[in-house]
Structure formats: structure tokens, C-alpha cells
N, C-alpha and C positions, 0 to 999 in steps of 0.2 A: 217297896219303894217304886213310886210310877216313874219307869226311863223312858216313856214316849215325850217328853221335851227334850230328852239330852240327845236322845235318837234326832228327834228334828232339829235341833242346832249340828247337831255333826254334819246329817245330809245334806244340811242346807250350805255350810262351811263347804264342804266336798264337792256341791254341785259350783260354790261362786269357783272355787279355786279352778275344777276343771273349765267351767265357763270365762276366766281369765287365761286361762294355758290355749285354750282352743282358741281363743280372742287374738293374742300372741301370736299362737301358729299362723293362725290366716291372715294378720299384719304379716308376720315374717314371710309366707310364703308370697303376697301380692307386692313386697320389698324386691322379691327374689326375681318374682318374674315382669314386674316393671324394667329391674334392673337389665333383664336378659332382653327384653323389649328395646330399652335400650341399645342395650349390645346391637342385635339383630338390627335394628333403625344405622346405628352408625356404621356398622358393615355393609348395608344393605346402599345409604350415602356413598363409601369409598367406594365400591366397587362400580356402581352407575356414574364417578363423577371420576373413575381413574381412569387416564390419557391413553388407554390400550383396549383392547378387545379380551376378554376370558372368554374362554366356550370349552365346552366337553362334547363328547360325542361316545354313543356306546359300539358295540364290537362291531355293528354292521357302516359306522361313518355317517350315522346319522345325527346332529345335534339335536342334542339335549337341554343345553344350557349355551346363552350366549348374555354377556353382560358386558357394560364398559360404556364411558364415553368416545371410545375410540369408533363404535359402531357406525354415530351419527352421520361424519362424512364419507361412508362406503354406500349411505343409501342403501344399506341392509338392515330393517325396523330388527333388533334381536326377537320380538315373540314370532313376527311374522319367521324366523330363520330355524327355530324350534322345532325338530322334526322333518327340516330337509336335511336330502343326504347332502353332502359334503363336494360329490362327484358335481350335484346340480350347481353349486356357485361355482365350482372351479373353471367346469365347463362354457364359463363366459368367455374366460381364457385360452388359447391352445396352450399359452407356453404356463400359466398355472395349472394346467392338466398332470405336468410331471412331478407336480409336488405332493398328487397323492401317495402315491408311492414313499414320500417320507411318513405320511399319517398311518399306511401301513407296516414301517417297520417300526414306530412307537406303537403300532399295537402287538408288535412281537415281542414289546419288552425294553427297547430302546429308547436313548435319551435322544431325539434330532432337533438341530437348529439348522436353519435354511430363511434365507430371503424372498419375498416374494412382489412382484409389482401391480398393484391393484386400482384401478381409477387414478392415474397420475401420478402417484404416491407409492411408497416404497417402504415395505414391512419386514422386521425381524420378526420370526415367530419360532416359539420356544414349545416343543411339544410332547408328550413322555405317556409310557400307560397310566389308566385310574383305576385303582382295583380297589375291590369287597377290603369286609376286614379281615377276611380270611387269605389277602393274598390275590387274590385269583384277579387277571382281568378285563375286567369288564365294560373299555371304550377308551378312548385317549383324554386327556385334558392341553388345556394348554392357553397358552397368551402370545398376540400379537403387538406389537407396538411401533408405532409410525416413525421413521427412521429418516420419511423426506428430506430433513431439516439437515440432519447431521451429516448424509449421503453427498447434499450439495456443498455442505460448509468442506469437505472431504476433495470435493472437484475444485474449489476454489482453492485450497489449502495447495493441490497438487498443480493447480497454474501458477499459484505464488512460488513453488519452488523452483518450477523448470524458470520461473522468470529469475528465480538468482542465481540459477546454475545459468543460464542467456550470461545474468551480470557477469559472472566471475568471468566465462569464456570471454565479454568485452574485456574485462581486465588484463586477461592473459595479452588480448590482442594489444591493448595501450602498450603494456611490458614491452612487446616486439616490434610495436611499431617503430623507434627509432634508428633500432637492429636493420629495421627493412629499407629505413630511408637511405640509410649509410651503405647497407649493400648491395641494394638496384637502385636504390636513384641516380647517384655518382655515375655508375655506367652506364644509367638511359644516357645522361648529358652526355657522357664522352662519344655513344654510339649517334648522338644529335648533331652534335657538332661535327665528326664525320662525315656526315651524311651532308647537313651544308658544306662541308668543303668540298666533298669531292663533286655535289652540285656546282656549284661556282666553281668551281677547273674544268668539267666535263660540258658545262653548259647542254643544250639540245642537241649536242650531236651525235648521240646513239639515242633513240628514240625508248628504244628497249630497256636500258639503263635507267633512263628517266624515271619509266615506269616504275623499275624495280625501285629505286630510291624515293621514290615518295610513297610506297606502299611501307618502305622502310621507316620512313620517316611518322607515317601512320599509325604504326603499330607503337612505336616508342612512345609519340603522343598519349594513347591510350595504356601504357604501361602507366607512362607517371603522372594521369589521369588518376588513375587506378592505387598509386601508391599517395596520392594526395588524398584523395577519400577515405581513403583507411587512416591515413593520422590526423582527419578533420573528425572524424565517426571515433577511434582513441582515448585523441589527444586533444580536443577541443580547445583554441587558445581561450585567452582570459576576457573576459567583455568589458568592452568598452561601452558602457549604458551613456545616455544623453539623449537630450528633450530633441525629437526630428519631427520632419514634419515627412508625415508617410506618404502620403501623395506623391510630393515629392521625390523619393525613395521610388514608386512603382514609375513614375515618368520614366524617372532615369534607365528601370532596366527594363522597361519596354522599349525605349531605345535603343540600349543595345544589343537586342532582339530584331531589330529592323530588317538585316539585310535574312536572317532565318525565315519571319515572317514572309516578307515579299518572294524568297525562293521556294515557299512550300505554298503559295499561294492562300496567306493566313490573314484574315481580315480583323482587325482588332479596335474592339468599341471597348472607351471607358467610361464610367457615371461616377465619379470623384467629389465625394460630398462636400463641400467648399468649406464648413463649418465645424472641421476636425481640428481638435485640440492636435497641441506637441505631445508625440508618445516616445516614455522612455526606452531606448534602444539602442541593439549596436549595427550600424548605418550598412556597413559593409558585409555582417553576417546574416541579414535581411535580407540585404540584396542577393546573396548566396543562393535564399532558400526558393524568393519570386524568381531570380536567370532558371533553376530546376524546377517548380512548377512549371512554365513556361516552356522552357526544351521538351518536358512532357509532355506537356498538351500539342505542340509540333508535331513530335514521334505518335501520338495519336488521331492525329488527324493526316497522315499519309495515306496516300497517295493523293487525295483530293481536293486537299486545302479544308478549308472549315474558317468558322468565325470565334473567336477570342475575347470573352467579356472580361472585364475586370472593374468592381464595382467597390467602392468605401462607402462605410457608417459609422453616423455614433450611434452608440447603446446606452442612453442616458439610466437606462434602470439599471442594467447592469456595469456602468460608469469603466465600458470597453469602445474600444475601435474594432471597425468588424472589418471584413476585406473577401470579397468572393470572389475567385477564379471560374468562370465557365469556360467550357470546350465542346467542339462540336464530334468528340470523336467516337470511337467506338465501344466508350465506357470498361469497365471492370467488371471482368464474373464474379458473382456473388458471393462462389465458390474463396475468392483471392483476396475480399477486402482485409478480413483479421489480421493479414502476412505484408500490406502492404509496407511497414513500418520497421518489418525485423530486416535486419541486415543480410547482407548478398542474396535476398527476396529479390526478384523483376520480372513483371507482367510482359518484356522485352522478347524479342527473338533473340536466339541464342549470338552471343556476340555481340549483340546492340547495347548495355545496359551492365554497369559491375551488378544492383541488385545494393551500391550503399548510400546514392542519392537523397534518395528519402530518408532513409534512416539516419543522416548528418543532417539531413531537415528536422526530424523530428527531434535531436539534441538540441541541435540551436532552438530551436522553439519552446524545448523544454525551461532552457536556462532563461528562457523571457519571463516565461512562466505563462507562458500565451498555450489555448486550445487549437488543436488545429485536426480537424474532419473532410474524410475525402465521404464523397456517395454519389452515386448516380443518376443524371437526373432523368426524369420520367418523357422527354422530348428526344434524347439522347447526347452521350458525350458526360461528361463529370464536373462535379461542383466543389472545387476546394474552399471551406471554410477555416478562415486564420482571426481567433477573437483575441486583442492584445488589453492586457485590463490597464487603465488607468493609474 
């Protein structure tokens, strides 16, 4: 029987079959490594588009690998950073100089975390050894990541708080202020009226006496000075809002400024916009705040006199009344503007000033709901701005 046809159907079976299995293979294997291409492409994506720095370095601190879109705003290209040492970027810095010393004890084997500050910016960086598969190792690795963001939201956080511990201590102070009115102010009066009687009995005839009793008299003033600012700064009464016309409002207590002015030698120009709407307000606690700007600008321009602006606007765009106080005095160190607001603060000589003027200025102002900026201007002497909204 002739088997060379059965033989060539077998082989020929034999050869499609493994010719379909190897067919298979090499689909399955270019599935496999598409698929790994893949991978690698999407890794290769996160890593270049994730918000931090990756780098390694080996045992001598020289990088190896740096990745990340955190690189971009350090102005370090990562290929160009490849193979410098570690010493050479740090040494931009003096004070990142001492954080080698943590890349050296991650390569002793140690986990370190430490902050560092770099071009502006402010980095957590998480650093640890990289070793073989055997253990052994052989350079650090590690990730940085930009912390600006959260370090500021951290300062801000920590002003919000002293300002509600500020609050509560005002709180405490409302609490006592009644306490305080009832237990020194009752005796300033008694020690007031004293003091006018035993004036009118003794009249001018101890000269020395005189003295002493109005130095007396002095001091009591400014006690319950002193005990009125504390329970207007409190205790703030209730506002009495109504349509005024501000102009008006500043005539009046530049008039009763008059005899201050002309004893301090204070020359006062006003520019009073004629075409100023009525603003809602309360008449008397306005007044409060222009007689303290005003006494201000006085105490600063001592000894020499100086000149006195005081100027109205409308704000049609932003549908306010605006009001600037100029002074020709000695202005504010730069050092003191942030404090000028917080309470028993005072730019004053010692004794001249409780330090809560302003700061019962800037209540009343708040409850207007009006802005109010002090700054210095560039001629000399200070520019208060008071914007009251419509």
C-alpha cells in the first residue's frame, strides 16, 4: 500500500496546525506586549503629569532619575538634573545645605521626612533607601511635593484663630465692663465733685493747691475717659440709622474742633462735594469717630501746626460716599499700620493715648458697614479713608 499521501495529509495537517498555534502565539504575545506598552505609556503619563517631584539617587547622592510635573516650576529640566550630585542643587541654598544630612541618614537605612524651602515655595519631601533585590542599598529614592498652598492656608487658619481668641478676650471685656462702670466711675464723680467744691471754697488763694486740684481734676478726666472707651469699644449702644447729610455731620465737628485747631496752630481746608446723596447713619456715632480722627491728626502734627484736609465724594460705580482726612503730620511706621485697629494699640507717647480710640472707631464703622483705611501718604502726614455704601 503506497502511504506517501497519507504521510502528506498528516504533515500537511501538522504543519497548518502548528502554523495556527505559532499564529496565536504571536497574536497573544503582541496582545501582551501592546498591552504592557500600554501599562508603561500610562505610567509613564502619571508620573510626568503628577503634582510632585520623584527622583532617586544612588549611594554617592548623585540622581538617577527625576520625574514629575512638580519639576517644571523649580526650573530644574529633570534630564538635564540626571547625574548631578544632590550637594550641587542644594548648595543654591545655605539653609537647604542641612538637609543633606537627612539624604544621608536614608541612606543608612532610614525613613526621613523634613520640609524644605525652594524658589518661593515650600516642599514636604518623603525620602527612604532603594535597594537591589537582594536587599542591599543601593541610593535613596524619594518624592517631593509643593506644600505652598496648604502652609499659607495654615498662616491664615492661625490669624483666624488669634482673631477669635481677640473676640472672646473682647467678650470677656463687655462682661466687665459694667462691673467697671459701677466700681470706678461712681468714685471718679465723687472724687470730681470734691475736687469742684473744694475749688469754689478755696478759690486762688493757695496757688500750690490750685495746682494740685486741677492736676486732680485731670487725672479723673482721663480715668472716665478711659472707662467710657472701654464700654463704647464692649458695649456699643444700638444704632440709630437715618438718611443725614454728611457734609453736614463733618461741618459740625470741625467746628467743634475750632478752639483745638487754632491752639495747635491747625489750618483746615474742606472740598465738600455739593452733590452728595443722604447716607444712612447714626449722626452722633459719626461724629464720635471724625472728633478721633481729628484729635489725631492734632496729636500729630505737634508741635508745629500743620494743615488739615477734609474732602467728600460720590462713588457712583460703586454707589458709596467716600470722605478723606489728610494730615500734615508725621505719619505711621510701617512697622505699626496692621495694630492700628486692635485695641489698647497707640502710636502715642506713653500717657498721651488709652490705645482704644480707634478701635471704638473701627466698631462703629463696622456696624455701618462702611470701609475705613488709614496709609501714609507719599508728601507726608496720613490719609484716612472712610467709604460709606449707599
Amino acid at each position: 500500500m503506497n502511504m506517501l499521501p497519507l504521510l502528506l495529509v498528516i504533515t500537511t495537517a501538522t504543519a497548518v496546525t502548528l502554523g495556527v498555534s505559532l499564529a496565536l502565539a504571536i497574536s497573544r504575545h503582541r496582545r501582551i506586549e501592546a498591552a504592557r506598552g500600554e501599562r508603561e505609556e500610562r505610567l509613564r503619563m502619571i508620573t510626568a503629569q503628577m503634582p510632585a517631584v520623584l527622583w532617586s539617587t544612588n549611594t554617592d547622592l548623585h540622581v538617577t532619575n527625576c520625574l514629575g510635573a512638580g519639576i517644571a516650576p523649580l526650573r530644574l529640566p529633570g534630564k538635564e538634573v540626571v547625574s548631578t550630585a544632590m550637594f550641587e542643587i542644594f548648595r543654591l541654598s545655605d539653609q537647604n545645605l542641612l538637609r543633606m544630612d537627612e539624604l544621608k541618614r536614608a541612606l543608612q537605612g532610614e525613613l526621613v521626612v523634613y520640609e524644605v524651602d525652594w524658589q518661593g515655595q515650600t516642599f514636604s519631601v518623603h525620602a527612604q533607601p532603594l535597594t537591589d533585590d537582594k536587599g542591599r542599598i543601593i541610593g535613596t529614592i524619594g518624592v517631593a511635593q509643593d506644600i505652598t498652598a496648604r502652609k499659607q492656608a495654615e498662616e491664615e487658619l492661625r490669624a483666624t484663630q488669634m482673631q477669635l481668641i481677640q473676640a472672646a478676650k473682647l467678650e470677656i471685656v463687655g462682661q466687665m465692663a459694667a462691673s467697671v462702670a459701677h466700681e470706678v466711675k461712681n468714685p471718679l464723680n465723687n472724687i470730681m465733685f470734691a475736687v469742684s467744691y473744694l475749688k469754689d471754697t478755696l478759690g486762688d488763694a493757695d496757688k500750690t493747691v490750685s495746682e494740685v486740684l486741677a492736676q486732680i481734676q485731670a487725672a479723673v478726666e482721663k480715668g472716665t475717659r478711659a472707662v467710657r472707651g472701654l464700654m463704647d469699644l464692649a458695649a456699643p449702644d444700638e444704632l440709630r440709622l437715618q438718611p443725614e447729610d454728611l457734609n453736614k455731620i463733618i461741618t459740625g465737628a470741625l467746628q467743634m474742633m475750632k478752639h483745638e485747631f487754632a491752639t495747635n496752630q491747625i489750618k483746615v481746608e474742606t472740598h465738600l462735594a455739593a452733590d452728595l446723596p443722604p447716607v444712612s447713619l447714626d449722626r452722633h456715632k459719626i461724629e464720635q469717630c471724625l472728633l478721633n480722627f481729628c484729635m489725631n491728626a492734632v496729636h500729630a502734627m505737634q508741635p508745629n501746626g500743620g494743615t488739615l484736609t477734609v474732602r467728600t465724594r460720590l462713588n457712583e460705580r460703586e454707589r458709596a460716599v467716600v470722605t478723606e482726612i489728610d494730615d500734615t503730620g508725621h505719619g505711621i511706621p510701617p512697622d505699626k499700620m496692621d495694630r492700628l485697629f486692635q485695641p489698647f494699640f497707640t502710636t502715642k507717647p506713653k500717657g498721651k493715648g488709652s490705645g482704644l480710640g480707634l478701635a471704638v472707631v473701627k466698631t462703629i464703622l463696622d456696624l455701618h458697614h462702611a470701609g475705613v483705611s488709614i496709609a501714609n501718604r507719599p508728601e507726608g502726614g496720613i490719609r484716612i479713608t472712610v467709604i460709606f455704601p449707599l
